[in-house]
C-alpha positions as CSV (number, residue, x, y, z in Angstrom):
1,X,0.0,0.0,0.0
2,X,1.0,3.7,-0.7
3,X,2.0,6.0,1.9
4,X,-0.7,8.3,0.5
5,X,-3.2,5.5,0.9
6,X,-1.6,4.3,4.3
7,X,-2.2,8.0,5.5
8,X,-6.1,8.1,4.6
9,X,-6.3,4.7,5.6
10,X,-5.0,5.9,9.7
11,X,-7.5,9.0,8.5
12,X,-10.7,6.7,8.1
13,X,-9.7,4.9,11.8
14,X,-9.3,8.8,13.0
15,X,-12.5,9.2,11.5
16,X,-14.6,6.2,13.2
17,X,-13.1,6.6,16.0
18,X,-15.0,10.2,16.1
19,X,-18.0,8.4,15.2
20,X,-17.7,6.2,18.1
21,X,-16.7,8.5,20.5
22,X,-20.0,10.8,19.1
23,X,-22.2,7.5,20.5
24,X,-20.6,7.1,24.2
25,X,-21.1,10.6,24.5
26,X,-24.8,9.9,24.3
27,X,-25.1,7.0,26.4
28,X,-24.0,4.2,24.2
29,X,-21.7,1.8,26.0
30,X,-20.9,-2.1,25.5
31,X,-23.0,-4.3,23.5
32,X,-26.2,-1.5,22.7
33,X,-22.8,0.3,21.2
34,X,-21.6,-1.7,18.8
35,X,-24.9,-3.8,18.2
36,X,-26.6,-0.5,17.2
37,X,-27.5,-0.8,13.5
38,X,-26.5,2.8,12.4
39,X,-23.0,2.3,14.0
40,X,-23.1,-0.6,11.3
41,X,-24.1,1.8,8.8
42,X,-22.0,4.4,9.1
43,X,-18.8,1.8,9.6
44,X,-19.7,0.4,5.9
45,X,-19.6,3.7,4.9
46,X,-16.2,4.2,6.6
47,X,-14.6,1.4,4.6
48,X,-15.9,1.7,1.4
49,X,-15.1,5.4,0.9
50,X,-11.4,4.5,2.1
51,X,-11.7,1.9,-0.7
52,X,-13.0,4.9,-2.7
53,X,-10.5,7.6,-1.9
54,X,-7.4,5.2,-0.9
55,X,-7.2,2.9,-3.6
56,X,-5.1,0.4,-2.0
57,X,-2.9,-2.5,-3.7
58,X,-5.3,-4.5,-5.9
59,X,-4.6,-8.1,-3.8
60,X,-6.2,-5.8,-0.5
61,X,-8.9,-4.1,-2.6
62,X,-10.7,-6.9,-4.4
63,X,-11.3,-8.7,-1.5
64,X,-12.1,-5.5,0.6
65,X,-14.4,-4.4,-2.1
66,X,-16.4,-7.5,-2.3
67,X,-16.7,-7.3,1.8
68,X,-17.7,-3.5,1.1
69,X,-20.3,-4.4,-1.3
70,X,-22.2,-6.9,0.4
71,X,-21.9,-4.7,3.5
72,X,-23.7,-1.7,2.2
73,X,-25.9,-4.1,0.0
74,X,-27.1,-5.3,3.7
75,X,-27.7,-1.7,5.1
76,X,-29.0,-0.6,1.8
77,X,-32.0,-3.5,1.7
78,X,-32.1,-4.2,5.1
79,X,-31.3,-1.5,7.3
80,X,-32.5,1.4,4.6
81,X,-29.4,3.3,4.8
82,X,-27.6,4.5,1.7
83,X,-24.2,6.4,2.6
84,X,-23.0,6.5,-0.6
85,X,-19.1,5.5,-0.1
86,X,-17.9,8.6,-2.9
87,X,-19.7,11.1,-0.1
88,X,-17.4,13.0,2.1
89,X,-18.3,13.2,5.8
90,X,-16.3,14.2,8.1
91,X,-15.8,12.7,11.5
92,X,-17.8,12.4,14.3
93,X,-21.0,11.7,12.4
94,X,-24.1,11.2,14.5
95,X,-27.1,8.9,13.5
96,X,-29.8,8.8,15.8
97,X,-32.1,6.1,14.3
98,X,-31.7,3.9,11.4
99,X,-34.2,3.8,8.3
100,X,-34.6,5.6,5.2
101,X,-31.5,7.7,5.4
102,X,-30.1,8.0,2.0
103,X,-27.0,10.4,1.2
104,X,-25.4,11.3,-2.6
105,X,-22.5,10.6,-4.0
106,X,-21.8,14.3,-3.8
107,X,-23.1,15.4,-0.7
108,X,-20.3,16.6,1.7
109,X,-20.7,16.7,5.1
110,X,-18.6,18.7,8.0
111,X,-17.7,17.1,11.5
112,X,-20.3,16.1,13.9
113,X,-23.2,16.0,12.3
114,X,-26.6,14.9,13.3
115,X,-28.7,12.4,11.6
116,X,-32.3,11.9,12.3
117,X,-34.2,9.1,10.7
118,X,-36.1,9.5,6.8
119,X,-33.4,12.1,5.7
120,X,-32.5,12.4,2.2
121,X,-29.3,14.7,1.2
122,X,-29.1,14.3,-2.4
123,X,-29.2,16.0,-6.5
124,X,-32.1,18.0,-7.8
125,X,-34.9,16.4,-9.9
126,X,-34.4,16.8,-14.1
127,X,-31.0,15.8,-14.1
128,X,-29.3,19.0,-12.8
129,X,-26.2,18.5,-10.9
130,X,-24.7,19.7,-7.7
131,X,-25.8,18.2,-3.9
132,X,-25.7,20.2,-0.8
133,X,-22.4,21.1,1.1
134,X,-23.0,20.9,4.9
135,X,-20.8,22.8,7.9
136,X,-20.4,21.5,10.8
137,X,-22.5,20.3,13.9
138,X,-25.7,20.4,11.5
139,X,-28.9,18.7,12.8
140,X,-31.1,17.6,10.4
141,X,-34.5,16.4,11.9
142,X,-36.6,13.6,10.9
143,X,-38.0,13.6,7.2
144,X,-36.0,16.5,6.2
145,X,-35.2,16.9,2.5
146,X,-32.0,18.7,1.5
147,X,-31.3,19.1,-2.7
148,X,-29.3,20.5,-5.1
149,X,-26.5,22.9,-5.4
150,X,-26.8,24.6,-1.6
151,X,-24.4,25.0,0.8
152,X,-25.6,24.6,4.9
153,X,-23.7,27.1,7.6
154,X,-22.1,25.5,10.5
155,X,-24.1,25.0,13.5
156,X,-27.2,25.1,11.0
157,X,-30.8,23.2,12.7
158,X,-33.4,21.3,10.1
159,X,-36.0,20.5,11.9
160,X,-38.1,17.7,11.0
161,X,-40.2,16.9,7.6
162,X,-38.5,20.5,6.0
163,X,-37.0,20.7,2.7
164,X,-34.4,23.1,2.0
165,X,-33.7,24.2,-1.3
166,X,-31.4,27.2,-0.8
167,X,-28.4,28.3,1.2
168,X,-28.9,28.2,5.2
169,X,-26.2,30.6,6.7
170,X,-24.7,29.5,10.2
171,X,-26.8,29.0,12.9
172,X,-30.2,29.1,11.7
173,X,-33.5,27.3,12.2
174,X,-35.3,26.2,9.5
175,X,-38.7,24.6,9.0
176,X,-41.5,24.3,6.2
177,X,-41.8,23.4,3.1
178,X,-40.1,24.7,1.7
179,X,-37.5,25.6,4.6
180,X,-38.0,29.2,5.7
181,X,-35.7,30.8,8.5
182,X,-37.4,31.2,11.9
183,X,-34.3,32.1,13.7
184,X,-30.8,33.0,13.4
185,X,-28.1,32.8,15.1
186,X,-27.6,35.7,18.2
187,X,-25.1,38.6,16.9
188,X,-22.2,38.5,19.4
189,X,-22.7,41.0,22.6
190,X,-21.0,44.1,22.2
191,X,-17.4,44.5,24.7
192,X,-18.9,46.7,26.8
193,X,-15.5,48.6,27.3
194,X,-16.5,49.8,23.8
195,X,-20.2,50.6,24.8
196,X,-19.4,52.7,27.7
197,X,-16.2,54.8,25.5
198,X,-19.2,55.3,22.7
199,X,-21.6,56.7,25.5
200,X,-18.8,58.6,26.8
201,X,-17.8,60.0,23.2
202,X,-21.6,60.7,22.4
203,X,-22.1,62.6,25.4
């Protein structure tokens, strides 16, 4: 194997090892961790994008991509979750139930995302091309529909059954269909060293 593909290869591990960390930090431990279907999911995923990306010596790859292929066959019929391996997500991702989550070959996700159950991140009808971009820490509720060419600000809240069809900036709220913004994030306080010299100046 390549350095290059023995360095995304330590990457992926890096990368898992988020994703696990991201479950004992909400209660998972022992066997309910890794018997928990999503975990299973999102470890397929792991594997077959470093087949993807890594491309390692053809005697490792054949074999790995036969295991890969079964794997997410499995999650795909059985478990209802298509993580497309050619998606980029970054680490730490987070999803809370399994069952009808399907993400493009596209998308692009940030670090520590959240996943809620029926969520589809994928291309715009009619052929056109593009799928979103997301920051990180987004939450996307249950049912929510993200397409096309948009981008989604870090820190960025879907709530459930919304689709979003344009750019979210960071921080936001968004519900309806389609998504409108019902909050933003708060502006940062003012120093008040600042405040009181402005008062001061005004006066």
């Amino acid at each position: 194997m390549s350095a290059r593909g023995g360095c995304i290869g330590e990457e992926c591990m890096s990368a898992f090892a988020a994703d696990v960390a991201r479950y004992r930090a909400n209660g998972y431990r022992g066997k309910e961790l890794w018997l928990d279907p999503a975990l299973w999911a999102i470890a397929c995923y792991r594997l077959g994008n470093w087949l993807h990306v890594a491309k390692p010596f053809v005697l490792v790859r054949i074999p790995l991509k036969i295991v890969s292929y079964v794997a997410n066959k499995f999650c795909e019929i059985i478990l209802e979750m298509c993580i497309d391996p050619q998606a980029t997500i970054g680490p730490g991702l987070y999803i809370g139930h399994i069952g009808g989550v399907h993400i493009n070959p596209q998308a692009v996700l940030g670090s520590n995302c959240n996943l809620a159950h029926r969520v589809t991140i994928g291309a715009s009808a009619m052929g056109r091309e593009g799928s979103p971009a997301l920051g990180d820490d987004v939450y996307i509720g249950t049912g929510a529909t993200l397409i096309g060419k948009i981008k989604i600000g870090n820190g960025a809240k879907i709530a459930a059954n919304t689709l979003v069809i344009s750019n979210i900036p960071a921080g936001a709220t968004v519900m309806g269909v389609p998504g409108r913004i019902i909050m933003r994030a708060p502006k940062p306080a003012e120093p008040q060293t600042e405040a009181v010299m402005e008062r001061v100046d005004a006066k």
